[in-house]
TORKOL-4160 file (C-alpha; in steps of 0.2 Angstrom, whole numbers, padded with zeros to 4 digits, m for minus):
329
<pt num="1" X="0041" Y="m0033" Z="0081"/>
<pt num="2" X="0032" Y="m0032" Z="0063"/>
<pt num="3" X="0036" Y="m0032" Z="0047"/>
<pt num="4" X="0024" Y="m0018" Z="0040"/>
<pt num="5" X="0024" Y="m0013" Z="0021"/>
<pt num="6" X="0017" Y="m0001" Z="0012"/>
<pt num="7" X="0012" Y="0001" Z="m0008"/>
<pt num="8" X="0020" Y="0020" Z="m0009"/>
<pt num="9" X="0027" Y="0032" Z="0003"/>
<pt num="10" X="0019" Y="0033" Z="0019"/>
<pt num="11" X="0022" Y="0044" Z="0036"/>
<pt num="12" X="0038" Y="0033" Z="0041"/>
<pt num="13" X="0041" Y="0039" Z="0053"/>
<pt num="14" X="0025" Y="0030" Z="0062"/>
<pt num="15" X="0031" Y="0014" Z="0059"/>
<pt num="16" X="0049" Y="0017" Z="0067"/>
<pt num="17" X="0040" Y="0025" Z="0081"/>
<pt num="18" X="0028" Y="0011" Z="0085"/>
<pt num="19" X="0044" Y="m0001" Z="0086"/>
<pt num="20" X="0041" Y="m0009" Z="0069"/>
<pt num="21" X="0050" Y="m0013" Z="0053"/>
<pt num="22" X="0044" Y="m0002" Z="0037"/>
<pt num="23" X="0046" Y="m0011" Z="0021"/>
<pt num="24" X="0043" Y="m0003" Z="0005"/>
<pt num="25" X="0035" Y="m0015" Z="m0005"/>
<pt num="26" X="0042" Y="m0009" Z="m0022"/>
<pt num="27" X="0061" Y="m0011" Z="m0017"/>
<pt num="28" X="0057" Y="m0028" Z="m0011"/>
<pt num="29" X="0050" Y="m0033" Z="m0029"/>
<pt num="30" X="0061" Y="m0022" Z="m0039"/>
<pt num="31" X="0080" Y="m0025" Z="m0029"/>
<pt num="32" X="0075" Y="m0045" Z="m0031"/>
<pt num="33" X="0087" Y="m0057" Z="m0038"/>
<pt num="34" X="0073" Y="m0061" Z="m0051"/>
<pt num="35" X="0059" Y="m0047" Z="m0053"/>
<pt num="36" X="0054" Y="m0057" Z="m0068"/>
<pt num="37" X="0048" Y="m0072" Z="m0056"/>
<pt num="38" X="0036" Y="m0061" Z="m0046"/>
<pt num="39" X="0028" Y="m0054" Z="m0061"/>
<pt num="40" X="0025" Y="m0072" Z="m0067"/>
<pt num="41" X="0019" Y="m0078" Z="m0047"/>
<pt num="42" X="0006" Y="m0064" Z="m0049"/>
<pt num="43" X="0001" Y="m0067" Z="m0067"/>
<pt num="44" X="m0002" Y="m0086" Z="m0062"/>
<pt num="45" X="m0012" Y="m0080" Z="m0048"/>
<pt num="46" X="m0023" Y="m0072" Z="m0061"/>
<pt num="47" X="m0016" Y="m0055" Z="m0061"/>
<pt num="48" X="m0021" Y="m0047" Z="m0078"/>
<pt num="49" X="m0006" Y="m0047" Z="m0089"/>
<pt num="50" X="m0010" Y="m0029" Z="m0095"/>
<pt num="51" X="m0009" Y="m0023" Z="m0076"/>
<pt num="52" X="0007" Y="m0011" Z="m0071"/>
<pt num="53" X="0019" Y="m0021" Z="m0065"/>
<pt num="54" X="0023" Y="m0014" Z="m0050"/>
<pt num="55" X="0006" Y="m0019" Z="m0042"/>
<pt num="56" X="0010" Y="m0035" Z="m0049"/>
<pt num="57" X="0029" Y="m0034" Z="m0038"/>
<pt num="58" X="0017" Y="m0027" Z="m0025"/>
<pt num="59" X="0004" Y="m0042" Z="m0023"/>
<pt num="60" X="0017" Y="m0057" Z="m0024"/>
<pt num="61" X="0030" Y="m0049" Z="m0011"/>
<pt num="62" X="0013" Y="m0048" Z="0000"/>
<pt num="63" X="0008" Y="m0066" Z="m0004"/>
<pt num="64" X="0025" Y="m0072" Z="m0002"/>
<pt num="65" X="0024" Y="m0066" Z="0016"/>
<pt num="66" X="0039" Y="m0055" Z="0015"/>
<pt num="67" X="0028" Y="m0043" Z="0026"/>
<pt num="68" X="0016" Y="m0045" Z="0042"/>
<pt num="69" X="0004" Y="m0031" Z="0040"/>
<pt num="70" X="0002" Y="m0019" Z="0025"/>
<pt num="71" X="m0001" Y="0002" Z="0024"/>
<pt num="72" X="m0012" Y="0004" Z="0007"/>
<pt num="73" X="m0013" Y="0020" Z="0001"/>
<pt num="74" X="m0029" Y="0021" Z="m0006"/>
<pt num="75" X="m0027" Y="0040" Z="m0012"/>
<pt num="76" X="m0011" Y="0050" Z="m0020"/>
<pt num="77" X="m0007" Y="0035" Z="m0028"/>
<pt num="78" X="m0013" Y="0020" Z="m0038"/>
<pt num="79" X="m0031" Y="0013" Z="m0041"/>
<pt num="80" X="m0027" Y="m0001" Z="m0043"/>
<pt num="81" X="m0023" Y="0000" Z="m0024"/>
<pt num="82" X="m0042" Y="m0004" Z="m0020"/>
<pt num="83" X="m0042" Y="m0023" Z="m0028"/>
<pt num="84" X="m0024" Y="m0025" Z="m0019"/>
<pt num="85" X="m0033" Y="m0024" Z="m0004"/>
<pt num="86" X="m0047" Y="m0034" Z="m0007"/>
<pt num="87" X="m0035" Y="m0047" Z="m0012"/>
<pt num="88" X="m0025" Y="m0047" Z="0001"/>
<pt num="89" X="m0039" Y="m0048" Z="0014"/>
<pt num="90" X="m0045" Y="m0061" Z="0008"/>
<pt num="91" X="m0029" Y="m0071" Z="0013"/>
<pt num="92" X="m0030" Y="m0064" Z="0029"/>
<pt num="93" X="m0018" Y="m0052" Z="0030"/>
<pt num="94" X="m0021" Y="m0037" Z="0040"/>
<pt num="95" X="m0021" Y="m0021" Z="0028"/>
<pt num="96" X="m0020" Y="m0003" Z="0038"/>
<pt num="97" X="m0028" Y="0013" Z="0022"/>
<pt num="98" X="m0021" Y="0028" Z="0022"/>
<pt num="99" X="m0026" Y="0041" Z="0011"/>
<pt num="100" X="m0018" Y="0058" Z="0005"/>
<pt num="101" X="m0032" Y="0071" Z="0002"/>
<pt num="102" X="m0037" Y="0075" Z="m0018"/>
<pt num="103" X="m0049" Y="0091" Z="m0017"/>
<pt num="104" X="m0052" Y="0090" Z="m0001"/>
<pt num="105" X="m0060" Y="0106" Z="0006"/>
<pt num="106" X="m0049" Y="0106" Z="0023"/>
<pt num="107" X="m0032" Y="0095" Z="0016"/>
<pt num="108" X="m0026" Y="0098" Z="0033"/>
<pt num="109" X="m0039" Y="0091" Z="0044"/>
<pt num="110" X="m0040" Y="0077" Z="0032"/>
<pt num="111" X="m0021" Y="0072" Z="0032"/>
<pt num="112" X="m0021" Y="0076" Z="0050"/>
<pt num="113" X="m0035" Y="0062" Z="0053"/>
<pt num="114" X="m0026" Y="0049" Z="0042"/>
<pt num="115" X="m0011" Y="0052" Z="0052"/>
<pt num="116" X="m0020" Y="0049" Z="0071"/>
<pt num="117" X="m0027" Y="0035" Z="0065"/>
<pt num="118" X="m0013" Y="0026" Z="0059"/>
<pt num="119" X="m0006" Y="0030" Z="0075"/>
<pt num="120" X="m0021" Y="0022" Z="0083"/>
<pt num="121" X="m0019" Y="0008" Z="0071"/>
<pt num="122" X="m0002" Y="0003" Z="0077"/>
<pt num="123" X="m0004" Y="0008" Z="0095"/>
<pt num="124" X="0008" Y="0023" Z="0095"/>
<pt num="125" X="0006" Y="0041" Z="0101"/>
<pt num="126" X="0008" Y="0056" Z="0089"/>
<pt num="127" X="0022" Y="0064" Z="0102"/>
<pt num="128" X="0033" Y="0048" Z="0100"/>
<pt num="129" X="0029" Y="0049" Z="0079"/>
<pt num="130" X="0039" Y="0068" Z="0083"/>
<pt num="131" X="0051" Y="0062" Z="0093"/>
<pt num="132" X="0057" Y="0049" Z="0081"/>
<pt num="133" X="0053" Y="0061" Z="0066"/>
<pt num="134" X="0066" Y="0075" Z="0076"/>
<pt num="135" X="0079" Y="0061" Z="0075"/>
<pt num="136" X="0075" Y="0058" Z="0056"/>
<pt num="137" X="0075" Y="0076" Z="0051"/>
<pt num="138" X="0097" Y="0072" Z="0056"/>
<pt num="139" X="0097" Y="0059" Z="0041"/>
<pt num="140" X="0084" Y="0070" Z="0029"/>
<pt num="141" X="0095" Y="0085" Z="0032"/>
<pt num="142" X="0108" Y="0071" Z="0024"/>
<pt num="143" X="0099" Y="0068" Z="0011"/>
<pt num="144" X="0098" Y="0084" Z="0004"/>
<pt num="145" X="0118" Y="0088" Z="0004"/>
<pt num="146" X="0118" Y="0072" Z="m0004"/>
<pt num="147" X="0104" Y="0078" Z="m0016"/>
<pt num="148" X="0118" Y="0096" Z="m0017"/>
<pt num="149" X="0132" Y="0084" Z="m0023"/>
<pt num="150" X="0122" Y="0077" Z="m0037"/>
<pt num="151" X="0120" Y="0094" Z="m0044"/>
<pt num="152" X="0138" Y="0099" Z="m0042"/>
<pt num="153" X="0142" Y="0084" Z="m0049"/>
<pt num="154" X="0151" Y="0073" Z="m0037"/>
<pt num="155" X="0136" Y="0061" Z="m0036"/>
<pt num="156" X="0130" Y="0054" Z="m0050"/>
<pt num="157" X="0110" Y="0051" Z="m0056"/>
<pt num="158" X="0109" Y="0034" Z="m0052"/>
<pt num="159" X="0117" Y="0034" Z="m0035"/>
<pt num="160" X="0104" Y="0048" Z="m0032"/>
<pt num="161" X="0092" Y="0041" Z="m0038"/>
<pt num="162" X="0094" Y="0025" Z="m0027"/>
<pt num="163" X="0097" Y="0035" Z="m0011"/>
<pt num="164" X="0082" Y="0043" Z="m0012"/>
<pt num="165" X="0071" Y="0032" Z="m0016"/>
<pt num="166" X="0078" Y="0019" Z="m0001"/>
<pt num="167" X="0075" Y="0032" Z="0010"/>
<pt num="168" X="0055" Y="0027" Z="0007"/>
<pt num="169" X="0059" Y="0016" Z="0021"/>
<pt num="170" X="0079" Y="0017" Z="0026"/>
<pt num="171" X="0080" Y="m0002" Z="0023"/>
<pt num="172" X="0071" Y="m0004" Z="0038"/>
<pt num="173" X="0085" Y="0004" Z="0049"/>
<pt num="174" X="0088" Y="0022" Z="0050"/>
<pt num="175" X="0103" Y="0020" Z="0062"/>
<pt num="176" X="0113" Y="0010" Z="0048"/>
<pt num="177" X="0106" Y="0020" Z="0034"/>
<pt num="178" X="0113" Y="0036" Z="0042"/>
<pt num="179" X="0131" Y="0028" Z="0045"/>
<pt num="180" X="0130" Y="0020" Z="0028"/>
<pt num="181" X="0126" Y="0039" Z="0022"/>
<pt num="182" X="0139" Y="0046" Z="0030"/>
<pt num="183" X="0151" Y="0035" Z="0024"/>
<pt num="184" X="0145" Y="0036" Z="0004"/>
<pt num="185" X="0146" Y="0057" Z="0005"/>
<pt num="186" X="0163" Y="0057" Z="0013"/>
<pt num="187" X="0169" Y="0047" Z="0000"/>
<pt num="188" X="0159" Y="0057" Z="m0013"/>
<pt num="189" X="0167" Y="0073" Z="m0007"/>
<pt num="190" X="0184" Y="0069" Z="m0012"/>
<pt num="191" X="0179" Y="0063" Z="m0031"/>
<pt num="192" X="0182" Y="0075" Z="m0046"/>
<pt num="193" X="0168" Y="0085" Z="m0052"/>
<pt num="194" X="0159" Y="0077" Z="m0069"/>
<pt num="195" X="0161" Y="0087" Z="m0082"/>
<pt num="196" X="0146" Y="0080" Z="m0093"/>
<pt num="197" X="0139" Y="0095" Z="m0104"/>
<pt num="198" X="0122" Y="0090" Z="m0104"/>
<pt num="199" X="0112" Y="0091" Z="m0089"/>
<pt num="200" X="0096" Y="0084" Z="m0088"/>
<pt num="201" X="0081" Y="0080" Z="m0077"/>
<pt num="202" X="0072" Y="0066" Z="m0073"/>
<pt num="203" X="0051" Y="0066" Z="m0070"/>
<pt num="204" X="0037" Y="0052" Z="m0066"/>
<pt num="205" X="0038" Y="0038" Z="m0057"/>
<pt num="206" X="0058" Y="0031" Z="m0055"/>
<pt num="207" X="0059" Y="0019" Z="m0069"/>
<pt num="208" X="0059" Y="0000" Z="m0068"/>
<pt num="209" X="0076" Y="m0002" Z="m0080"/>
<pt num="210" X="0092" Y="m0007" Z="m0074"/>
<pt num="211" X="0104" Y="0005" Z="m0082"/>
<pt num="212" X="0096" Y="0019" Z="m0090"/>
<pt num="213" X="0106" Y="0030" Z="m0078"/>
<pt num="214" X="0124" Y="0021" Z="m0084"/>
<pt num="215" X="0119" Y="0023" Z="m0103"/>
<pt num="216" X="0112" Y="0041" Z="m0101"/>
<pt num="217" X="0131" Y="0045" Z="m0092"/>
<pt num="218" X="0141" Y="0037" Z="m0105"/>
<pt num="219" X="0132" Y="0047" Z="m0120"/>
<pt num="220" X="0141" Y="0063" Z="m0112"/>
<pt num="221" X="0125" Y="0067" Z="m0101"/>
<pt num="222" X="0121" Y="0069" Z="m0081"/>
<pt num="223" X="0105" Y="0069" Z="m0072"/>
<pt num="224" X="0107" Y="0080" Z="m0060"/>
<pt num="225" X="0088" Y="0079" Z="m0053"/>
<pt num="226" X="0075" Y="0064" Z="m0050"/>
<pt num="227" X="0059" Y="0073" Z="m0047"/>
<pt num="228" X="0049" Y="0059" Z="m0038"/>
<pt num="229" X="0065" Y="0051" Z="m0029"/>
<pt num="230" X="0068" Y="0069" Z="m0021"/>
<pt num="231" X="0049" Y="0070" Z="m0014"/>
<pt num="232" X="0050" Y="0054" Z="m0009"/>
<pt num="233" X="0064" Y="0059" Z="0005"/>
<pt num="234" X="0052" Y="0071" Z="0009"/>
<pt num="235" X="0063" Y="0088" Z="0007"/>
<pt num="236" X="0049" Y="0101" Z="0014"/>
<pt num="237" X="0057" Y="0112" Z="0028"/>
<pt num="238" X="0042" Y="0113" Z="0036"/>
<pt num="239" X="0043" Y="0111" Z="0057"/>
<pt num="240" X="0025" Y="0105" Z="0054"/>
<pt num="241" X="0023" Y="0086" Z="0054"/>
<pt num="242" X="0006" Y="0085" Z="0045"/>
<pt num="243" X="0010" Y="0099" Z="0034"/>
<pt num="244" X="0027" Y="0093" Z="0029"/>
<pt num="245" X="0017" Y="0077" Z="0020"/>
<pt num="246" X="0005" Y="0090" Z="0012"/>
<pt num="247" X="0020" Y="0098" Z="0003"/>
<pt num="248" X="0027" Y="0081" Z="m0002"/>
<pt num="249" X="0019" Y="0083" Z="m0020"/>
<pt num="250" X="0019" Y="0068" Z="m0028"/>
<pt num="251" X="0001" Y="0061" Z="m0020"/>
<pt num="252" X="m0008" Y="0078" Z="m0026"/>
<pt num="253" X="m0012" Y="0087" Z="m0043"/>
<pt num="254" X="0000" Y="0088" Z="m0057"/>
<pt num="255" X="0000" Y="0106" Z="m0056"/>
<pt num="256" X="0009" Y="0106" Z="m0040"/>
<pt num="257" X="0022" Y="0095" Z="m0047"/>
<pt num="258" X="0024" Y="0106" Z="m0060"/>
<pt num="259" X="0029" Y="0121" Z="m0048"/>
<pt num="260" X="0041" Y="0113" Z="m0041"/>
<pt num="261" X="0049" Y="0104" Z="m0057"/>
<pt num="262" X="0050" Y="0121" Z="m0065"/>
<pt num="263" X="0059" Y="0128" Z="m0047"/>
<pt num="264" X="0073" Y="0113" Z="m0050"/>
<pt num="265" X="0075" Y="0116" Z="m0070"/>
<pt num="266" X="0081" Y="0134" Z="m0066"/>
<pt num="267" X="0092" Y="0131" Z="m0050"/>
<pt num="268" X="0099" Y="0114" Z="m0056"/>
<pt num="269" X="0102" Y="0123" Z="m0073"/>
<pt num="270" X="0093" Y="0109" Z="m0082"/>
<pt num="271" X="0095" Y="0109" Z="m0100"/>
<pt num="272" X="0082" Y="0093" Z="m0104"/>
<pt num="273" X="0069" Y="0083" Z="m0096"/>
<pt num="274" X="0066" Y="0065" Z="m0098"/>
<pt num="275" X="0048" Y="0061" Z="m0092"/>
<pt num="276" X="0048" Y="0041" Z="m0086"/>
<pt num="277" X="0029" Y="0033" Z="m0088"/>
<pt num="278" X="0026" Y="0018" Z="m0084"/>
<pt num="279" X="0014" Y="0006" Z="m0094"/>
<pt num="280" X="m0005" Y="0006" Z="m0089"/>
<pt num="281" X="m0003" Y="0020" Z="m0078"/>
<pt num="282" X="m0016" Y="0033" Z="m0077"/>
<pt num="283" X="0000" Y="0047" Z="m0075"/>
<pt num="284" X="0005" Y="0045" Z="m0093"/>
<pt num="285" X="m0009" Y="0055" Z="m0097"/>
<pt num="286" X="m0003" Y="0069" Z="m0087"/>
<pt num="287" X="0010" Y="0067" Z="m0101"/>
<pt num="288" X="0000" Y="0080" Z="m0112"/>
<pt num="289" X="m0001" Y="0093" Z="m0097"/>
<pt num="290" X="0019" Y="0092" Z="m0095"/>
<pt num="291" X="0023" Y="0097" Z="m0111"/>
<pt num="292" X="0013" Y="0111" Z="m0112"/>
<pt num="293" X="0018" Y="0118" Z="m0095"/>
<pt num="294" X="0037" Y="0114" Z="m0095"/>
<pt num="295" X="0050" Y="0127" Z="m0107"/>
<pt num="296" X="0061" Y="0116" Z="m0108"/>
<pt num="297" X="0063" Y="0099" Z="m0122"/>
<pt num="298" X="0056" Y="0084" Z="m0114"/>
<pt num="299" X="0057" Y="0066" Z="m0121"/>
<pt num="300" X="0044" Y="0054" Z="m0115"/>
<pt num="301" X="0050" Y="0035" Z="m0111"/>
<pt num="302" X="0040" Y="0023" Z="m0108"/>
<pt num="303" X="0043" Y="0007" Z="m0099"/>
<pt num="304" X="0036" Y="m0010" Z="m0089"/>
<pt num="305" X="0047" Y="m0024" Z="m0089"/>
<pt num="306" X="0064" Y="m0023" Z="m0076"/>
<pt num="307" X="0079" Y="m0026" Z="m0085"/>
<pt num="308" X="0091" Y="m0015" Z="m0097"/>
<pt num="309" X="0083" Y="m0003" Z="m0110"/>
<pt num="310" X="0078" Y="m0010" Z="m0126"/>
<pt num="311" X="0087" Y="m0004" Z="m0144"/>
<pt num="312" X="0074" Y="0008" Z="m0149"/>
<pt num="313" X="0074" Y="0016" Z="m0130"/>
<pt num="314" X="0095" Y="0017" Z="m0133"/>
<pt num="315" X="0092" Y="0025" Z="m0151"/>
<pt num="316" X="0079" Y="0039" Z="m0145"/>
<pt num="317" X="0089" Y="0044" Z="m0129"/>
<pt num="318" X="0104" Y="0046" Z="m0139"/>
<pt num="319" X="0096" Y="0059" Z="m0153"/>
<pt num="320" X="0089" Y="0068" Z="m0139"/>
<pt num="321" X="0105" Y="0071" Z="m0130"/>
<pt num="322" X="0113" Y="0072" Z="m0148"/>
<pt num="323" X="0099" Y="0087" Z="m0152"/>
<pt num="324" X="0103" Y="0094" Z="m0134"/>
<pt num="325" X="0119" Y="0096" Z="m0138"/>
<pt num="326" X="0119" Y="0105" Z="m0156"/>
<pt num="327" X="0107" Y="0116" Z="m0146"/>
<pt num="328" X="0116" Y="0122" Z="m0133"/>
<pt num="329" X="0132" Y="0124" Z="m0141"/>
C-alpha cells in the first residue's frame, strides 16, 4: 500500500479504489507543527522566494518523502505544477498527470481519458472507482448537511471550512472520517443557533492564515459559505462519475465560479464577500472580473505567509464588517 499525493483535488475516489492512501499535499504542509520550516527547506533548495507558497509546502512535503507516488494536476490549477514535476523527477520519484479540460472541444471525452488513465496508472478498474465512489457518496451526502448546519448556524466558518477541505482526501481513511463526521454533527445539532448579524462569504483559494475565521466571529460576523472548500467535497448530484468532476468548478473558467457564488449569496442570504488571494497567484487577477460580476460588497485580502493575520489585515476586516453593518441596519 502507497502513500499517493496529489497537488490539488483529484478523482479520490481512484486512489481508495486501487487500495492506496491519498494524501493531499497542502494539508500535509499547511496542518505541520512548522509550516514556516518547509517554506525555508524549499527556498534552500533554491525555490524562488517570490514563488506562492503553497508549491513551496508542496515540493518539501514531496522531497521529504512524506508520499510514495505523486498525482500532478497539470491543468485547472497551478502553473507552476509543470516545474514541480520536473523537479520531482529528477529525484526519482514517480509523478502520475492529470489534467482538467480548459476549452476543450469535447470536456467530457477529455475528462473521461484523464480518468481511465489514471485508473490504468494505478492498476484499478473504473467499475471498482464506482463502487467505492457509491460508498463515498454516504460521507458526501454528510458533508452537505454539514455544509446546511453552517448556514443555520450551528457550524461555524472555520469548522466548515476545515471539514471541507479534509475531505480532499478524508485523511487518508474515509471509514474514520465518516464516524469522526458523525460524531462532530451530533454534537453540532444540539448547539444554539449564532446569532451574528453579518453573514458573509468566503471566495478563492482557502486562506493560508490561522485565525481569520476566530477574528472575523468575534467582530459580530459568520461565514456561512466557503466557495472553494465546498467544491472541494465535490457537492454535484450528478449519478454521473465523470460528469460530477466536470461540475466541480474550481479547475474551469471564472465565469462558472461566478454562477455558482451568485446561487449561494442568494440562498445563504449573504450580505458580504470576502475574496482570499494568495500572493503570486495568477487568480488574483480574476480579482477585477469578481467585482464586476458579484452585487454584492466584496473586500479583497491578500495573503502568503501561515500564521495569524497581520494589524492592517485586522483594521480592513473590521471597517468592512463595521460598514456592513451601518448598511444593513
Amino acid at each position: 500500500m502507497k502513500k499517493i499525493g496529489f497537488t490539488t483535488t483529484i478523482p479520490v475516489e481512484i486512489v481508495f479504489a486501487s487500495n492506496n492512501i491519498p494524501v493531499d499535499l497542502n494539508n500535509i504542509f499547511i496542518t505541520s507543527k512548522s509550516p514556516y520550516k518547509f517554506l525555508e527547506y524549499a527556498e534552500d533548495n533554491g525555490i524562488p522566494r517570490n514563488s506562492c507558497n503553497w508549491i513551496k509546502g508542496i515540493y518539501t512535503a514531496v522531497m521529504k518523502r512524506s508520499v510514495d507516488e505523486v498525482i500532478a494536476v497539470t491543468q485547472g490549477d497551478c502553473s507552476n505544477t509543470h516545474a514541480l514535476i520536473e523537479l520531482f523527477e529528477s529525484e526519482g520519484i514517480k509523478v502520475h498527470p492529470f489534467g482538467y479540460p480548459f476549452g476543450n472541444e469535447n470536456p467530457y471525452q477529455f475528462l473521461k481519458n484523464e480518468i481511465l488513465t489514471i485508473c490504468k496508472r494505478l492498476n484499478v478498474s473504473f467499475d471498482k472507482v464506482i463502487k467505492v465512489k457509491d460508498r463515498i457518496d454516504k460521507i458526501r451526502r454528510k458533508l452537505k448537511i454539514l455544509d446546511k448546519m453552517t448556514i443555520d448556524g450551528k457550524v461555524s466558518g472555520f469548522e466548515n471550512h476545515l471539514w471541507l477541505v479534509t475531505s480532499t482526501d478524508f485523511n487518508g481513511d474515509f471509514e474514520t472520517y465518516e464516524k469522526e463526521l458523525d460524531s462532530f454533527i451530533e454534537k453540532a445539532t444540539s448547539r444554539n443557533v449564532a446569532d451574528n448579524n453579518i453573514r458573509l462569504g468566503f471566495i478563492g483559494v482557502p486562506p493560508i492564515f490561522d485565525n481569520i475565521y476566530q477574528f472575523i466571529e468575534e467582530k459580530g460576523a459568520s461565514v456561512v459559505f466557503n466557495e472553494v472548500q465546498r467544491q472541494f467535497s465535490i457537492p454535484s448530484n450528478s449519478e454521473d462519475y465523470v460528469q460530477r468532476y466536470l461540475d466541480y468548478t474550481y479547475p474551469y473558467d471564472i465565469f462558472k465560479r461566478i454562477e455558482d457564488i451568485k446561487i449561494q449569496v442568494r440562498d445563504r442570504k449573504i450580505d458580504g464577500i470576502i475574496h482570499y488571494v494568495q500572493s503570486f497567484c495568477y487568480r488574483q487577477i480574476q480579482d477585477v472580473i469578481i467585482k464586476k460580476s458579484l452585487d454584492v460588497p466584496i473586500i479583497t485580502i491578500e495573503g502568503n505567509d501561515p500564521g495569524n493575520i497581520d494589524a492592517r489585515t485586522k483594521i480592513r476586516l473590521e471597517s468592512f464588517i463595521e460598514m456592513l453593518n451601518e448598511r444593513k441596519n
